[in-house]
LUMNUMAR-524081 format. One record per residue (C-alpha): z negated, y, x. Coordinates in steps of 0.1 Angstrom, whole numbers, padded with zeros to 4 digits, always signed. Layout:
// residues N
ZYX
...
This chain:
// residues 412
-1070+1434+1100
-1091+1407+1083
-1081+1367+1100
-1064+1344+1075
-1098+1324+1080
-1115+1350+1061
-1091+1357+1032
-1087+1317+1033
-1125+1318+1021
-1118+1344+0990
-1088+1320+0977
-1103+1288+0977
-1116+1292+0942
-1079+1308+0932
-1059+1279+0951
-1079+1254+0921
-1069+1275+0894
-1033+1287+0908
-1022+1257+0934
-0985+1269+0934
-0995+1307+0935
-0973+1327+0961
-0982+1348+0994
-0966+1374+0981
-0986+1375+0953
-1018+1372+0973
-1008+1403+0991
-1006+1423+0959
-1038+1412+0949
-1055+1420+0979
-1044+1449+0978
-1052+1457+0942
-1087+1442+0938
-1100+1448+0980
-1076+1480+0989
-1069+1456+1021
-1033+1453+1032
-1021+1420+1047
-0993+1403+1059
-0970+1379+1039
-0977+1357+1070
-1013+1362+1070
-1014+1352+1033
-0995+1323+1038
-1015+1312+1065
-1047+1317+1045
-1032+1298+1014
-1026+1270+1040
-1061+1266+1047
-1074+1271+1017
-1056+1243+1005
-1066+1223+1032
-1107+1232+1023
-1101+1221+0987
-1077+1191+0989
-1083+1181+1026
-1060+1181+1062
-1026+1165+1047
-1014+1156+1080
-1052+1133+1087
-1049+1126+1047
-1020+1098+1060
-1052+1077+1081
-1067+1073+1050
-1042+1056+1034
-1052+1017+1047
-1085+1020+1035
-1072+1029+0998
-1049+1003+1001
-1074+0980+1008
-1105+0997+0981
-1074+0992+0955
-1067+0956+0960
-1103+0949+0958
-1111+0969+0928
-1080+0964+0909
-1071+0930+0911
-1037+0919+0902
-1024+0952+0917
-0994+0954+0943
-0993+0975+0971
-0975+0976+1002
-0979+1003+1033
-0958+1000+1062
-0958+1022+1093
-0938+1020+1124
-0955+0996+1148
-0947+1014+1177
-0958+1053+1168
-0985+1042+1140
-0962+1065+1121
-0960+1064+1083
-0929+1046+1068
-0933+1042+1029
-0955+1033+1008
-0953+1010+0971
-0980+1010+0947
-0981+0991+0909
-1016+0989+0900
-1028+0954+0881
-1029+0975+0846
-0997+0984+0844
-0985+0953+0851
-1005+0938+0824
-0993+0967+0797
-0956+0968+0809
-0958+0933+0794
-0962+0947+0759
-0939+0972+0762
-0900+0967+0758
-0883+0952+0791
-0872+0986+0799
-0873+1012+0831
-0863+1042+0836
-0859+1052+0879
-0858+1083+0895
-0868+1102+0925
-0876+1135+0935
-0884+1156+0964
-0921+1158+0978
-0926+1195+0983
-0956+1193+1008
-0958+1196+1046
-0942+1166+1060
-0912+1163+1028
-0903+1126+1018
-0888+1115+0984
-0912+1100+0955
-0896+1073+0935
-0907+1063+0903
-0902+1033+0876
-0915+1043+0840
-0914+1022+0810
-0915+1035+0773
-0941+1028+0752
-0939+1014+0714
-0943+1054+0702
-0918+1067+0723
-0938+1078+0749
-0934+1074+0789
-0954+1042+0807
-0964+1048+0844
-0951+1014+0857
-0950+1018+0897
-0943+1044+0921
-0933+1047+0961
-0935+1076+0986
-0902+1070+1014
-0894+1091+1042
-0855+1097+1025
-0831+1082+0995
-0808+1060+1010
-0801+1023+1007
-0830+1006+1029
-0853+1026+1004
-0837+1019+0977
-0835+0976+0983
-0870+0974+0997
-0885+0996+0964
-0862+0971+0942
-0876+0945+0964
-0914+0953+0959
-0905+0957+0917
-0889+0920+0917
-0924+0905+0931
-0939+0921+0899
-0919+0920+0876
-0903+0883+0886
-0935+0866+0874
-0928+0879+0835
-0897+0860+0832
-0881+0887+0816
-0848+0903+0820
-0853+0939+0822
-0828+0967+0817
-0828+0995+0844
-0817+1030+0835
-0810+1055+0860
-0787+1086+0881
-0754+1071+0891
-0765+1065+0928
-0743+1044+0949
-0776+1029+0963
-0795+1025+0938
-0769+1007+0918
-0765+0977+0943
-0797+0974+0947
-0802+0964+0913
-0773+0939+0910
-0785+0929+0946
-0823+0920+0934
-0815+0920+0896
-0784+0901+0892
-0787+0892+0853
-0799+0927+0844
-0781+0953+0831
-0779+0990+0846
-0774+1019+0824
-0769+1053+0835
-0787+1084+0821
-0767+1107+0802
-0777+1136+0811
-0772+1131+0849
-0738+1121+0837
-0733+1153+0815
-0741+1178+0849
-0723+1157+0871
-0691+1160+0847
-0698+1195+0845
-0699+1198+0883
-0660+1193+0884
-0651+1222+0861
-0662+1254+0874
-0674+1286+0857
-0633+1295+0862
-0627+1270+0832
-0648+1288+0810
-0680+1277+0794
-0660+1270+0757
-0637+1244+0780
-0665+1234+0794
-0689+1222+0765
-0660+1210+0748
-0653+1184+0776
-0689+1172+0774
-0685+1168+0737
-0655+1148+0740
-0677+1128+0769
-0708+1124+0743
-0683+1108+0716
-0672+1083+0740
-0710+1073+0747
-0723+1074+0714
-0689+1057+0696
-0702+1028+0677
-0674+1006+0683
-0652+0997+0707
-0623+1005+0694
-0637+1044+0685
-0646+1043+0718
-0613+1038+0729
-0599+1067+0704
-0627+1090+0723
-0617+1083+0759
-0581+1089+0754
-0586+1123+0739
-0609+1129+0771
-0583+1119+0793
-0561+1141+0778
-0577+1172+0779
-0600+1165+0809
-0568+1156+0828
-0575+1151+0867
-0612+1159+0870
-0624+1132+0845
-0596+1109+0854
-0620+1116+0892
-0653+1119+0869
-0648+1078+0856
-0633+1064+0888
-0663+1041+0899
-0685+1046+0863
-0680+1013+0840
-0683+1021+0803
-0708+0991+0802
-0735+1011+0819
-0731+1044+0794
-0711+1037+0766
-0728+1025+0732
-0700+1000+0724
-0698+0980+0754
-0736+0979+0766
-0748+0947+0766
-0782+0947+0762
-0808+0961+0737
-0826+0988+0758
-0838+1018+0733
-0872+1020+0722
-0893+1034+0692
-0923+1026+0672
-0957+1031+0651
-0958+1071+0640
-0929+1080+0651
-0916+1047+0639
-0931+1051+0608
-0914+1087+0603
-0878+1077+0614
-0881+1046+0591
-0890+1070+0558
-0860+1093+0568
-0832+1068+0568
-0848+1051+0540
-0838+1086+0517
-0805+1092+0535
-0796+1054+0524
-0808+1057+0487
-0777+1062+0470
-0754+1041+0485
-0743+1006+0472
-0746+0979+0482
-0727+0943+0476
-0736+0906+0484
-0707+0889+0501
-0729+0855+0512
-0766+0845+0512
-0775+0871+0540
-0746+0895+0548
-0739+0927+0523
-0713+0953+0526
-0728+0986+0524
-0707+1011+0512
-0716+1046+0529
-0692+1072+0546
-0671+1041+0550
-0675+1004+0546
-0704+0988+0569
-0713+0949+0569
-0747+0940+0579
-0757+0907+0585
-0793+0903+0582
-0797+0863+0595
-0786+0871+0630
-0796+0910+0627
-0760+0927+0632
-0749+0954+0619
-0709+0967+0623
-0717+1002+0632
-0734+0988+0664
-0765+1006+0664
-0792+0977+0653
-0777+0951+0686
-0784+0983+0704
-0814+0999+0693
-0831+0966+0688
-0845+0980+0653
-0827+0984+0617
-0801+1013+0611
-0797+1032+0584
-0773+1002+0566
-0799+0977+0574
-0824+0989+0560
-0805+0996+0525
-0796+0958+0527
-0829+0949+0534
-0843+0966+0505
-0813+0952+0482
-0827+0912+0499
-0860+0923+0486
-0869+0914+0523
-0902+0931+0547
-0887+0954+0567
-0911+0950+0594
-0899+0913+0594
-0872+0924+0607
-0889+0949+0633
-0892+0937+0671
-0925+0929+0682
-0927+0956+0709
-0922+0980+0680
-0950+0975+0663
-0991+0991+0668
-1006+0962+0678
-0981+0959+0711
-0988+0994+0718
-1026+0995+0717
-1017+0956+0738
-1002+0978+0762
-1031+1003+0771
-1058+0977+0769
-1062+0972+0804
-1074+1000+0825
-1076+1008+0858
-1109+1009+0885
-1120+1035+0900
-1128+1026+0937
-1156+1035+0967
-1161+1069+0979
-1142+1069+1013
-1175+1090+1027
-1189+1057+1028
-1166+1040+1048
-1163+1037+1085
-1129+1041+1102
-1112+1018+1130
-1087+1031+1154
-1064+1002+1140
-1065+1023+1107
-1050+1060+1126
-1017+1067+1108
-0997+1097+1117
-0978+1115+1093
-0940+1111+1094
-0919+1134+1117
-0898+1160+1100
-0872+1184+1108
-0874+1218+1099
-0842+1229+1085
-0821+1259+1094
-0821+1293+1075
-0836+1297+1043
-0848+1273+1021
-0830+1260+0992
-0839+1266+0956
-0816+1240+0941
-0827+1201+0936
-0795+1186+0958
-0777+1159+0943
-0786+1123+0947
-0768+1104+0973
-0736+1086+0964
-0737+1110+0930
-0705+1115+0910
């Protein structure tokens, strides 16, 4: 029987092309395309190693981490990194990275971040937590990012820690968005007192769903989230208030459970307190000419030098000195509804007067002006014994492993 050594040789070119291909799939092509049988243990083995030949030892990879440290202060100035290892074993701990560009282009984009964490799904496990802003045209911004041994509190204060050095120095107060995760939320009131937290709805949505059951039925089911979404995305307070009682009602115990420890000010439209949507330039641009034609034909009325009463499905006042709208959504979205922007074309105003900087092209292309160094070749680099990292211990857990992302910690 051929040694994993040898078949490891054959996949290295497949590994590149397929990095998440399966043993068991390496023993059916072996078997097609050589006539060789193998083992599911041999091919596993030989997958092993051929990833190791084309991305390098992962567990000798960790040693490596003080000289990139170091080759990205140097090359990236501005940049924040932090490694920390157990000063006894030389054992990795975590690790926090925000490189100098991104710092410089969050700046441009709106004071915004959106924190999550997932597993790593390599050798020695650990939990990768990320911070990502939103750019002008709705897309994603890479802000910073941390690799931790688990997600639980310490993490969670000391990454929050690492984001306040950086972010601090803009002076701005920025809106966090996240899972409702007992540690994660006091660390942001804990390191960002004045900002607000808001929590992602669709975490919310499976976590309600999580306390009915298949035995409810799936009709039951969706119509509970429904009710949820209309409490969320109510305008008003007062409609919001309409919304939750009917939830109540016909949720009964579960979401009377579901809302114990969840204030409405951290998912509900009419009580947030902070402006933390964001959209811009094409997609901007597209949006803007769409409620422009649903707002055509409705009237409009002056009641004082900047307020008009917009008469649509029902009676909305916009007030376009102190940009306010009653149906709430231009204090949240931070650019002109619908009712706005009829008012503003009845002002004979600019619209894009009224437009937030950070909505607007020239913040975008602000925001991916910097860019970030490439640094040495490590080949050229001499290594200390002071700069020997082991890998993190992990436990191998019992039976089979699971195929289902487990729920955050402290999770409703």
């Amino acid at each position: 029987m051929m040694s994993s050594r040898i078949i490891s040789s054959v996949l290295v070119d497949r590994i590149q092309e397929e990095p998440f291909i399966k043993p068991v799939d390496i023993v059916k092509d072996f078997k097609q395309n050589y006539f060789l049988d193998i083992s599911y243990h041999t091919a596993w083995h030989a997958k092993n190693l051929a990833k190791s030949e084309v991305h390098g030892d992962e567990s000798s990879s960790y040693s490596q981490l003080v000289w990139y440290r170091d080759a990205l202060m140097s090359s990236n100035r501005g940049s924040h990194c932090v490694l920390e290892c157990d000063p006894k074993t030389s054992r990795f701990r975590r690790l926090f990275i925000c490189y100098g560009a991104c710092i410089e282009g969050f700046w441009w984009c709106r004071p915004l971040l959106f924190i999550d964490v997932t597993g790593l799904e390599s050798k020695h496990k650990g939990q990768l937590i990320g911070a990502t802003g939103k750019n002008g045209n709705q897309g994603s911004f890479p802000f910073a990012f941390a690799i931790v041994d688990s997600e639980n509190e310490v993490n969670w204060i000391w990454f929050f820690e690492n984001l306040a050095k950086v972010l601090t120095p803009q002076g701005r107060t920025i809106t966090f968005i996240s899972d409702h995760n007992k540690g994660l939320t006091e660390a942001v009131s804990n390191m960002f007192p004045t900002s607000h937290h808001a929590f992602c709805l669709q975490h919310l949505k499976q976590n309600l769903l999580s306390k009915y059951p298949s035995t409810y039925g799936k009709f039951f089911r969706d119509h509970i989230v429904d009710l949820f979404l209309k409490c969320a995305y109510a305008p008003t307070k007062a409609a919001f208030e309409v919304n939750m009682r009917n939830l109540k009602h016909e949720g009964g115990a579960p979401v009377m459970t579901f809302l114990e420890d969840l204030p409405k000010e951290s998912w509900s439209y009419a009580y947030f307190k902070e402006q933390w949507c964001s959209v811009l330039c094409p997609v901007m641009e597209r949006t803007l000419n769409e409620r422009l034609m649903v707002g055509r034909n409705w009237n409009v009325s002056r009641c004082s030098a900047s307020v008009y009463d917009v008469h649509a499905e029902i009676c909305v006042k916009v007030d376009l000195a102190n940009c306010l709208c009653s149906c709430h959504e231009w204090q949240i979205k931070g650019f002109p509804c619908v009712h706005a922007l009829v008012a503003i074309q009845k002002d004979s105003g600019c619209i894009h007067e009224y437009t937030d900087d950070h909505f607007k092209s020239r913040y975008f292309r602000y925001s991916y002006a910097f860019s970030i160094s490439p640094i040495r070749d490590i080949k050229n680099v001499m290594q200390g014994s002071e700069d020997v990292i082991m890998p993190p211990l992990t436990k191998k857990r019992r039976g089979r492993p699971t195929t289902k992302m487990p729920k955050s910690v402290g999770a409703v």
